[in-house]
C-alpha positions as a Python dict, from the first residue, in 0.01 Angstrom:
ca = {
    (1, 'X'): (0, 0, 0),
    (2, 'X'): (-126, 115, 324),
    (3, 'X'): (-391, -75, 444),
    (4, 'X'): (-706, 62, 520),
    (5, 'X'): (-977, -76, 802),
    (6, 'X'): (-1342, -169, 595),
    (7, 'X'): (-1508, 175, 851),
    (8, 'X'): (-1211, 392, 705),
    (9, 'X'): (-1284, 401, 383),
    (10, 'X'): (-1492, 701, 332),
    (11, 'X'): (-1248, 875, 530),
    (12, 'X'): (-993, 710, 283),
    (13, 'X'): (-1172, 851, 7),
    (14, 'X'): (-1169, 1186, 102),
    (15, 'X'): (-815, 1159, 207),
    (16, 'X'): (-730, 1093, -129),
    (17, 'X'): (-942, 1353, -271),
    (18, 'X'): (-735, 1617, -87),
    (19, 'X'): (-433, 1515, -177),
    (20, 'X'): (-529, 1494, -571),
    (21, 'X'): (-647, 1847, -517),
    (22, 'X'): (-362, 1966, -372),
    (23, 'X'): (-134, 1778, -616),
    (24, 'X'): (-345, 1978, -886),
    (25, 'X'): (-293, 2290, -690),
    (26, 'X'): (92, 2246, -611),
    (27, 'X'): (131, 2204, -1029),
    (28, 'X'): (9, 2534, -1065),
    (29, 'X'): (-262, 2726, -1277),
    (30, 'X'): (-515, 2578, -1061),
    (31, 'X'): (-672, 2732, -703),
    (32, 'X'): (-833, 2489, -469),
    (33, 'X'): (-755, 2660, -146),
    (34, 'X'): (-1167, 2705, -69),
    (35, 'X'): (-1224, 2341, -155),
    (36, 'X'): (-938, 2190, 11),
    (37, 'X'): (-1069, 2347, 313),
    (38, 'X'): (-1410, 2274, 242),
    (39, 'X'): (-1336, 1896, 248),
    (40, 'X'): (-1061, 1896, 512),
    (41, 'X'): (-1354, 2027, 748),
    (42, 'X'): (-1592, 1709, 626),
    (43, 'X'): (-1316, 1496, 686),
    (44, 'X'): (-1228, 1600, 1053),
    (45, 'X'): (-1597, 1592, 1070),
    (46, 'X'): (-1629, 1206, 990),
    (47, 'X'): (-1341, 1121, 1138),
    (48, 'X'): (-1513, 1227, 1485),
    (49, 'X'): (-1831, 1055, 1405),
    (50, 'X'): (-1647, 775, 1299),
    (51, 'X'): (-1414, 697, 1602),
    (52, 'X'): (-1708, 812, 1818),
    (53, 'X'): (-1885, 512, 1775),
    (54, 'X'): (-1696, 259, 1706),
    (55, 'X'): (-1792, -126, 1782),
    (56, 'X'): (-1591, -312, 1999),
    (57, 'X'): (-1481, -490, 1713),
    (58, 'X'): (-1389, -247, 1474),
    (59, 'X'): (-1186, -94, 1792),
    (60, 'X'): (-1008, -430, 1816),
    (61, 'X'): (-889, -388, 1445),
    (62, 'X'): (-802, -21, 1586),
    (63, 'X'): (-561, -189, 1853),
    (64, 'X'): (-403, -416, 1590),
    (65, 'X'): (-316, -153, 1319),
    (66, 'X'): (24, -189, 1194),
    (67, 'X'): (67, 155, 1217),
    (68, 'X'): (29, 193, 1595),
    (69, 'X'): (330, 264, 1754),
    (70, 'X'): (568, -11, 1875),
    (71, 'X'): (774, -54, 2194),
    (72, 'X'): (1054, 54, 1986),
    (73, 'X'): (884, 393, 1889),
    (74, 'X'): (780, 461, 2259),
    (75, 'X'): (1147, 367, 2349),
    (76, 'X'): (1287, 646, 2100),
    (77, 'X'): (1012, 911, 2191),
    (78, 'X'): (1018, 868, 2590),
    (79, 'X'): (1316, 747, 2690),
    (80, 'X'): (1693, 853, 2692),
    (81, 'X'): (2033, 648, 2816),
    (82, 'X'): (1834, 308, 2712),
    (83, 'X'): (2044, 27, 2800),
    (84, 'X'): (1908, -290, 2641),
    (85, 'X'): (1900, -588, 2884),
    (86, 'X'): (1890, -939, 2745),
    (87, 'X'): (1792, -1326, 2878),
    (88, 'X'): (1685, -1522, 3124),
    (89, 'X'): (1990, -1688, 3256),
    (90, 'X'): (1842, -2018, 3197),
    (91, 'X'): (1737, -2084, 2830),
    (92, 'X'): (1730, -1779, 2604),
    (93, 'X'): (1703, -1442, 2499),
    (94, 'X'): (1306, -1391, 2387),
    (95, 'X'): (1252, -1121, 2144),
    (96, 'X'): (863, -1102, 2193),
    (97, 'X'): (965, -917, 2572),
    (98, 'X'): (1221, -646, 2518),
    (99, 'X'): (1353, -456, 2838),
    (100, 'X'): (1611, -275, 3015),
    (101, 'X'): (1720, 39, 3190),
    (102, 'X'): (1658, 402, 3085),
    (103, 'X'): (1549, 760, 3185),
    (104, 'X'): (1227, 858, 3122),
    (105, 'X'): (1209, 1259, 3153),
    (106, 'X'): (1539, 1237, 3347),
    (107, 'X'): (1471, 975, 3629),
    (108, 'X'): (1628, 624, 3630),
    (109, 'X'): (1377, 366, 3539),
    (110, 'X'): (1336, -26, 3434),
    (111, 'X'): (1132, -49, 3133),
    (112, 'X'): (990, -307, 2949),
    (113, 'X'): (717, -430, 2673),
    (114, 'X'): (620, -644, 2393),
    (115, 'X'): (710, -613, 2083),
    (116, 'X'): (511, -733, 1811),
    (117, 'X'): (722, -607, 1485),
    (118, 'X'): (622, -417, 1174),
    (119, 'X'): (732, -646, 858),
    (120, 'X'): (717, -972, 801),
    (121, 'X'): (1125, -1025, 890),
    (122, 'X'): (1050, -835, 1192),
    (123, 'X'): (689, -1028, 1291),
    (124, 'X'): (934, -1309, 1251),
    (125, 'X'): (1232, -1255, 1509),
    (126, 'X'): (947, -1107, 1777),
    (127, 'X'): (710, -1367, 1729),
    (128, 'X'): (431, -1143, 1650),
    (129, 'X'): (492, -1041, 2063),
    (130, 'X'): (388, -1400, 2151),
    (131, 'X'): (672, -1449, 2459),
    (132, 'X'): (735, -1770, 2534),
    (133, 'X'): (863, -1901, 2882),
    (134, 'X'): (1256, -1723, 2858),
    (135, 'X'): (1059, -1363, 2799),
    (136, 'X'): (836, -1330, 3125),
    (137, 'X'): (1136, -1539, 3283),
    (138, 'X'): (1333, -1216, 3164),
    (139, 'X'): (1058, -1003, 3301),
    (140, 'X'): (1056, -1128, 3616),
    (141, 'X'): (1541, -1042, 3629),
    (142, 'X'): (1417, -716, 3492),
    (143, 'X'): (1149, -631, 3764),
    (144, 'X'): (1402, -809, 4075),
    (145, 'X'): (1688, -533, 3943),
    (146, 'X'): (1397, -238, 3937),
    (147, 'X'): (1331, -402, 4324),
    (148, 'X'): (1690, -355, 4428),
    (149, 'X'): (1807, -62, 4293),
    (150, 'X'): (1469, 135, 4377),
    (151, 'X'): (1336, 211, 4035),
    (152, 'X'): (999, 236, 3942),
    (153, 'X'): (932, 16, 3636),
    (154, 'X'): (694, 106, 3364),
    (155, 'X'): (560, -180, 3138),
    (156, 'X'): (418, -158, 2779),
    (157, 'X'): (177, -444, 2651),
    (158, 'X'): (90, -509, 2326),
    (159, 'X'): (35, -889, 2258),
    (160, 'X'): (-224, -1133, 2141),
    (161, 'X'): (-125, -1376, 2416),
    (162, 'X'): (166, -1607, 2519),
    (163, 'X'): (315, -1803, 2263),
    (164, 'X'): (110, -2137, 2285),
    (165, 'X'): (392, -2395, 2082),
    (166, 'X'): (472, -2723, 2197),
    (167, 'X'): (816, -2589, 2271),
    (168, 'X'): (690, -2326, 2560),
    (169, 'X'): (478, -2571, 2720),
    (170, 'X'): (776, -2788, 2748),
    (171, 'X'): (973, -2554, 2905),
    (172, 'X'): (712, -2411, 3172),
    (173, 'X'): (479, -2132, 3016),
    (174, 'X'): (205, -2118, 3264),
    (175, 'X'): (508, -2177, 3579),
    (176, 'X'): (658, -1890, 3435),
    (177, 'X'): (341, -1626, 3368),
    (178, 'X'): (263, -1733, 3686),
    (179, 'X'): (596, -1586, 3844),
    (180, 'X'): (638, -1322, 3632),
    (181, 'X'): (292, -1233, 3733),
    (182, 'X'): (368, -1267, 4113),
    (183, 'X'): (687, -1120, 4084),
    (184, 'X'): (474, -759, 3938),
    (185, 'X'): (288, -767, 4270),
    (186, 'X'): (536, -784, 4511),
    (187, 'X'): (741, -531, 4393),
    (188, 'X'): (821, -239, 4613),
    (189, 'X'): (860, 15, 4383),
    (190, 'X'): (604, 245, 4168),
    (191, 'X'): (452, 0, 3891),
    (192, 'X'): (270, 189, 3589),
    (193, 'X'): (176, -57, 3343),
    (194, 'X'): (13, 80, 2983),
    (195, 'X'): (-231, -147, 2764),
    (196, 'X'): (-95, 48, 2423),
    (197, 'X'): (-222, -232, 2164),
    (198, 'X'): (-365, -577, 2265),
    (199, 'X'): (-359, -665, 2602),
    (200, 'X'): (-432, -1078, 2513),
    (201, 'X'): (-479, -1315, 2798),
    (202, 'X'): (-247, -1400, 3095),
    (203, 'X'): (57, -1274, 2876),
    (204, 'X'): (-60, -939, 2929),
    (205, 'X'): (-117, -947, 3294),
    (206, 'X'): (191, -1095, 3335),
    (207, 'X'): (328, -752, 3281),
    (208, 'X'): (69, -535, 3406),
    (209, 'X'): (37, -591, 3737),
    (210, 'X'): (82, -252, 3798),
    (211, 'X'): (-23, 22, 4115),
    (212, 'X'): (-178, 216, 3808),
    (213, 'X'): (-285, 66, 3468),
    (214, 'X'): (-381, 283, 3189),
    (215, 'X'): (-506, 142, 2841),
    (216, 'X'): (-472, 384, 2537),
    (217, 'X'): (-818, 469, 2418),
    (218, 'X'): (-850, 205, 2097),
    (219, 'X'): (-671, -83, 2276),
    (220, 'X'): (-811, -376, 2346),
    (221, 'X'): (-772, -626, 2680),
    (222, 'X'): (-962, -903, 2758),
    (223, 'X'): (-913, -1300, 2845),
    (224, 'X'): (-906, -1424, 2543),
    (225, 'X'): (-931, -1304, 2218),
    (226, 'X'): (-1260, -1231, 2022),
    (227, 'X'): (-1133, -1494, 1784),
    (228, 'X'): (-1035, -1769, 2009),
    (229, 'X'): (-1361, -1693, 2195),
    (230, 'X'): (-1543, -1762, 1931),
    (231, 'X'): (-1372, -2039, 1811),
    (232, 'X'): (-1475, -2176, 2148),
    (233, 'X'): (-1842, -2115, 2226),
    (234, 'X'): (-1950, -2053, 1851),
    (235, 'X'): (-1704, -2386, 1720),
    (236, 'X'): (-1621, -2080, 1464),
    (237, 'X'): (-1437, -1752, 1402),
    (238, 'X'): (-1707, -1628, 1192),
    (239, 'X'): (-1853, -1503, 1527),
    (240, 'X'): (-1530, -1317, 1617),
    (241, 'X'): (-1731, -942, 1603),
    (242, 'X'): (-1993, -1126, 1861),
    (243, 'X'): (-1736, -1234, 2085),
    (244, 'X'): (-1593, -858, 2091),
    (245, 'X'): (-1905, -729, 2196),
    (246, 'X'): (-1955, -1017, 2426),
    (247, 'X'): (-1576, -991, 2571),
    (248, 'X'): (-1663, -613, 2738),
    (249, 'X'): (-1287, -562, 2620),
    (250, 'X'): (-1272, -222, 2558),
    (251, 'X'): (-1089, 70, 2755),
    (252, 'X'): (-1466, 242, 2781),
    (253, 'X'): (-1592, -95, 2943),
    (254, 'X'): (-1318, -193, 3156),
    (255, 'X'): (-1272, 140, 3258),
    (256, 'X'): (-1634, 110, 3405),
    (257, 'X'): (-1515, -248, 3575),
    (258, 'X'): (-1264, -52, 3741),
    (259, 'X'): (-1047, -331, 3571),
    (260, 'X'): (-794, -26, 3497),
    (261, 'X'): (-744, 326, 3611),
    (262, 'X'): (-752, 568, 3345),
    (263, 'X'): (-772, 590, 2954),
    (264, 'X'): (-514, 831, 2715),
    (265, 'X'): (-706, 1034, 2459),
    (266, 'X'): (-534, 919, 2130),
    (267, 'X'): (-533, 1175, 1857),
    (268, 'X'): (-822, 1160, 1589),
    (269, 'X'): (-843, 895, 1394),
    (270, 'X'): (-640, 677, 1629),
    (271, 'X'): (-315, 644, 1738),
    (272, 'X'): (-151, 492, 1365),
    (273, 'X'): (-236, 844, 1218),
    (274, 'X'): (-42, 1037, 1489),
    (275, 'X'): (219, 805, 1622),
    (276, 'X'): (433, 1146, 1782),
    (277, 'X'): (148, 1288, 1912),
    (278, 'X'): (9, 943, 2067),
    (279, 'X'): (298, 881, 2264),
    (280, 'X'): (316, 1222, 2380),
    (281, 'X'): (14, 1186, 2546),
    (282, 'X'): (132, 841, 2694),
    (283, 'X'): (437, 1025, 2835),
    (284, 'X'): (211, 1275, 2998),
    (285, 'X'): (-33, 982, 3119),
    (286, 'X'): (263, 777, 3260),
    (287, 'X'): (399, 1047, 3457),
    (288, 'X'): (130, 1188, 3636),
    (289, 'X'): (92, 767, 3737),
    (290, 'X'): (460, 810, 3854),
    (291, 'X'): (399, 1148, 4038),
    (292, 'X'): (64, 984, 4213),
    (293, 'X'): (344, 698, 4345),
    (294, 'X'): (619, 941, 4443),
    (295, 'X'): (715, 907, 4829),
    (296, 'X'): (491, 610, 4883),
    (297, 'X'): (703, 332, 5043),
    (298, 'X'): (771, -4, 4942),
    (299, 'X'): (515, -170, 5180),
    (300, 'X'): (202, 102, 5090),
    (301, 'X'): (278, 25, 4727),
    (302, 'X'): (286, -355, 4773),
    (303, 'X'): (-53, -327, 4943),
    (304, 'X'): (-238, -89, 4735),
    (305, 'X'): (-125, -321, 4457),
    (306, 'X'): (-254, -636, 4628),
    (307, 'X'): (-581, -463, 4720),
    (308, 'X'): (-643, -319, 4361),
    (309, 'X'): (-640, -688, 4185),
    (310, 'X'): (-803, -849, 4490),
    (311, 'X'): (-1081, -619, 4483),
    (312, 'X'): (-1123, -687, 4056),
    (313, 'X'): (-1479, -854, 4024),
    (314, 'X'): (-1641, -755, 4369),
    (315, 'X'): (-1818, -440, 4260),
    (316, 'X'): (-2184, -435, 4377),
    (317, 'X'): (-2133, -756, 4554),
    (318, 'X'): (-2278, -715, 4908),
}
């Protein structure tokens, strides 16, 4: 059964309504037509109040829907002649950080993302997109090949944070968010980097780095998350929707923090109840980023990149 967010259930309800009605109708002897129309109106009608105002926590149970669309649906939408590239050439191949080369509306690109997986066997392999040390290690071969064959390299980042195990730390997590992280800003080609989900901690900016970051309208990015925030200051998770609030981690707020560039409209009701038409309008965000970048060279893009992160936290400081 699909599940359904506690602030979606009187849209749920009328959902179902319709479709009984039209079930009725479709079985014939039976004319709804004015009703069903009647109700679909009141629906689209809540639907905008609804997403209007939502909290910042009921937008972070947005971001983590399990029917927003994955790296693997934005690969299959927006990209053609994908070429998977895999490993670090030191440890391992991480499945939380999937990358490799493509064409995105016919230009040569690098792209790469988290993937979080849908089902449980799926969750399993990607590690719920929680990369350990081998994925931004990957990262970092995948942005040196965009760097030497001139392609601009768009990242997608959807992840709750870097994989905290025993295991990572052993093997140089924080070394290697660290490089991955550097390795983003000294690129010398166009960056666009797109918050699509959760944008959790330093594994997220480990990947979005970028000349231009945009964060889809529902998503989510912050330090920490409301959870482990609250775990922290409250010595409980009970104070997670707090902590939200508290976090400013919405694309409105950080928007206004200048913490990222611009914000993509997703359809009403969120992005998990138009997948096709979400990433359409991520396509169309992600290349008007591109076409802002196009004849800049490798120095001016290196500087405006440097500039934009060094600059994060000074507004209205004299």
């Amino acid at each position: 059964m699909e599940a359904v967010l506690e602030f979606e259930k009187p849209i749920a309800e009328l959902e179902s309504k319709i479709r009984e009605l039209k079930r009725l109708s479709d079985g014939g002897g039976v004319n709804v037509v004015d009703e069903v129309a009647r109700l679909e109106g009141k629906l689209e009608a809540l639907m905008r109040q609804t997403y209007k105002d939502l909290t910042p926590w009921q937008k972070t149970q947005v971001a983590r829907h399990q029917r927003r669309p994955h790296f693997g649906d934005y690969l299959a939408g927006l990209f053609t002649d994908y070429m998977p590239l895999a490993g670090d050439r030191n440890f391992g191949d991480d499945q939380a950080i999937l990358g490799g080369l493509g064409r995105f509306r016919g230009e040569a690109v690098v792209v790469m993302g988290h993937e979080k997986g849908r089902d449980t066997e799926t969750r399993v392999k990607h590690n719920f997109g929680m990369a350990r040390p081998e994925g931004y290690r990957k990262a970092v071969r995948l942005m040196e090949l965009a760097d030497r064959f001139r392609l601009p390299l768009i990242t997608l980042v959807d992840t709750p944070g870097a994989y905290p195990g025993v295991g990572a730390e052993e093997r140089g997590q924080a070394e290697a968010i660290a490089r991955s992280t550097e390795a983003c800003l000294n690129l010398g080609v166009p960056v666009v980097s797109v918050i699509v989900g959760e944008g959790g901690s330093g594994g997220a900016v480990a990947l979005a780095a970028g000349n231009r970051v945009l964060m889809f309208e529902h998503a989510i990015y912050s330090v920490i998350s409301p959870e482990g925030c609250a775990s922290i200051l409250w010595r409980s998770a009970d104070h997670a929707e707090e902590a939200a609030t508290a976090l400013k981690l919405t694309a409105q707020d950080l928007k206004r923090l200048k913490v990222i560039d611009d914000i993509v409209q997703e359809p009403l009701g969120g992005a998990h109840r138009d997948p096709a038409k979400a990433i359409e309008r991520l396509g169309n965000a992600v290349a008007a980023s591109l076409d802002l970048q196009s004849g800049k060279s490798p120095e001016t893009l290196r500087d405006e990149r440097r500039r934009k992160f060094l600059a994060l936290g000074t507004a209205g400081v004299a």
